[in-house]
N, C-alpha and C positions, 0 to 999 in steps of 0.2 A: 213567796211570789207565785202566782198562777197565771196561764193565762185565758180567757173567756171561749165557748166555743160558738159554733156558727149563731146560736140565739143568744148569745151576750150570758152565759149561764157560767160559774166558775165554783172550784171545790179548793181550800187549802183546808191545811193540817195545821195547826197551830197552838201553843199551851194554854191553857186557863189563863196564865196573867196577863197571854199580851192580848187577847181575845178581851181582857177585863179595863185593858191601858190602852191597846190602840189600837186608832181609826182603819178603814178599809179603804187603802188609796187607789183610785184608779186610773191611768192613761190611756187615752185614745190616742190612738199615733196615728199621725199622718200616710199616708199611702197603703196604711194596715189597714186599718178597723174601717168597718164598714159599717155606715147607717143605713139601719135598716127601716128607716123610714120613707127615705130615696132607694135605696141598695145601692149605695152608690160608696167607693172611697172616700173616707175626710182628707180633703185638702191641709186643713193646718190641728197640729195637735191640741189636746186641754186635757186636765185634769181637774174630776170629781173624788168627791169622798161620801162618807156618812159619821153619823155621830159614833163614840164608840161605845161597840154594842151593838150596832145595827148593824147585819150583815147580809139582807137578803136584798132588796131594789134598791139601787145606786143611781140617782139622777142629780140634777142641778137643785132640783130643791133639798135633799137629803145635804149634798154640798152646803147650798146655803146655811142651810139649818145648823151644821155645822160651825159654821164663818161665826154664825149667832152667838154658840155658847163660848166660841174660844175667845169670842171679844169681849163677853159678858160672862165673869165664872160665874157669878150667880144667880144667873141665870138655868130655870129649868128647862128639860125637853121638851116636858108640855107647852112652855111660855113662848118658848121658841117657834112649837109648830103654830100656837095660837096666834103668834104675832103675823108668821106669815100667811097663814090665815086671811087675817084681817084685812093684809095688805094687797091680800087678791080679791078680794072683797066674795069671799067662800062662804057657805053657811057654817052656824055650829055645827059638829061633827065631822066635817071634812074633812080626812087626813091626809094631810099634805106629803107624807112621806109613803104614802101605799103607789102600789103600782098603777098606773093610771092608762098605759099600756093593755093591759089585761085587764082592767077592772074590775081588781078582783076587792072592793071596797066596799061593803056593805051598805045600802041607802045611799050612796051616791049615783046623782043622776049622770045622763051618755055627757050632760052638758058640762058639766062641773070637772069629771074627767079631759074635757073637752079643753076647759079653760088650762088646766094643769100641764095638757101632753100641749097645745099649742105654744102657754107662755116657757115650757121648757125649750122647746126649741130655739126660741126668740132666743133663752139665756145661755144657751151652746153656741148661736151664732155670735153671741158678743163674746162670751170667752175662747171663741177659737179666733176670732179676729184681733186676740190681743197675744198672741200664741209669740209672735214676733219681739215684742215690749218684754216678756215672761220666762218664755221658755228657751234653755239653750240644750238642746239635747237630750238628754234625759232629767236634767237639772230645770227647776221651775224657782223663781226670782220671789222669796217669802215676801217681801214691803209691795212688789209689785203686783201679785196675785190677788193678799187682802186688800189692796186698793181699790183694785179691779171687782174683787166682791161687794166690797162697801159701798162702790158707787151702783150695782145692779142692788145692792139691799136698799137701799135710799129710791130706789128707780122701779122698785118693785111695781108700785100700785099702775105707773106711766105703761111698764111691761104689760102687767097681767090686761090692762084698758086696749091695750095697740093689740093682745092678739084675740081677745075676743071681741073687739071691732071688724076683727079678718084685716086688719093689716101688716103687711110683714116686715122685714129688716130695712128697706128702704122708705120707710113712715119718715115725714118730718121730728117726728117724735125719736124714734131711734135714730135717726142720723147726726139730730143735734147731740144726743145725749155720748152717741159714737166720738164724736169729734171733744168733745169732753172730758170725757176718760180717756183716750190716747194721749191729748195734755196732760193731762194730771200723771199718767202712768209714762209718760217716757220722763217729765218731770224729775222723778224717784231715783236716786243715786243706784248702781247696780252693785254698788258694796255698801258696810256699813251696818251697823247694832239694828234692832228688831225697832221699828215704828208702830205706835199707838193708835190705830182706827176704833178705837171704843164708842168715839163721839159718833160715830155713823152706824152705830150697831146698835145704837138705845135699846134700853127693853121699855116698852110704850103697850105691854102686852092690854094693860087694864084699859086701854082708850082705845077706840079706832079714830084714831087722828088723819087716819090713810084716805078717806071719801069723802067727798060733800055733794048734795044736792040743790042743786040749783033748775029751778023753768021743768020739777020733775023729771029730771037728766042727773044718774050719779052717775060722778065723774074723779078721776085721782087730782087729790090735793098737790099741790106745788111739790116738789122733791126738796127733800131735805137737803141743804148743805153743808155737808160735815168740813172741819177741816182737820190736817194730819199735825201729829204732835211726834 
């Protein structure tokens, strides 16, 4: 366990195997960590991860990316990032898991970083506003977490549209979809055997099912709705 310093920078020590078995979890705690996007305190806590293996830039889409493959084993990384990809509707080549912060991404443009660092914020503000439904302490609620991932994976393409329209968490768009997920996620019993969100995780990598254009306006297709097994 580490913890980050004033730039969000951290170093552990750790063996070959768990380095090769497991993921890099991270929590932002409340009254601690600071975004330094505001420099301000987070009010309610969340935790990200990455796939394992990946150990260097930690964000929500690394997170997601994540959610991807552990609902889909067979699913690849590439398939993964390609999916999300698509869902933000990104050119080929964009890698959705580089830092987007520093841009430090070769052939991507200020804009496409743009799209990435805005719709990340978007996806921090829904998961720290479910911080309540989730988290008790240092303990995070596993059925209620991927719930809560499934339905921002399903809500992607709505996301990534609301924040490169410039609009922010109080969008019709994010409020409805807000009020949605807090149903669904207080819904979810707080004990109880592991729940199945496969069906909200599809790998859909071969298709962009995610846009359609209409009157020359792309726009995100209807959100998928998955349900729990």
């Amino acid at each position: 366990m580490a913890t980050t310093d004033a730039n969000g920078a951290y170093h552990m020590t750790v063996s070959a195997n768990d380095a090769a078995s497991c993921p890099v979890v991270v929590r932002a705690i409340a009254g601690t960590t600071i975004d330094l996007d505001t420099n301000t305190v987070i009010p309610n806590s969340y935790v990200m991860s990455a796939p394992v293996g990946s150990t260097g830039f930690i964000s929500p889409m690394t997170t997601l990316i994540r959610e991807k493959l552990a609902a889909n084993p067979g699913m690849t990384l590439i398939e993964a990032m390609t999916q999300l990809r698509n869902q933000m509707n990104l050119p080929v080549g964009v890698d959705v898991m580089a830092d987007y912060v520093a841009g430090s991404q070769a052939g991507a443009s200020a804009a496409q970083y743009q799209i990435m660092h805005t719709s990340s914020q978007q996806m921090v503000g829904l998961m720290a506003g479910e911080a309540a439904q989730i988290m008790a302490g240092n303990s995070v609620n596993v059925n209620r977490y991927r719930a809560m991932m499934a339905t921002i994976n399903t809500n992607m393409p709505g996301i990534a549209a609301n924040a490169q329209n410039g609009l922010g968490m109080g969008s019709t768009f994010m409020t409805t979809m807000r009020t949605a997920m807090e149903s669904q996620i207080g819904a979810i019993p707080t004990t109880g055997g592991f729940m199945n969100y496969s069906a909200m995780f599809r790998n859909m990598t071969s298709n962009r099912y995610f846009w359609h254009t209409a009157s020359g306006t792309t726009t995100p297709m209807t959100p998928m709705r998955g349900g729990m097994m």
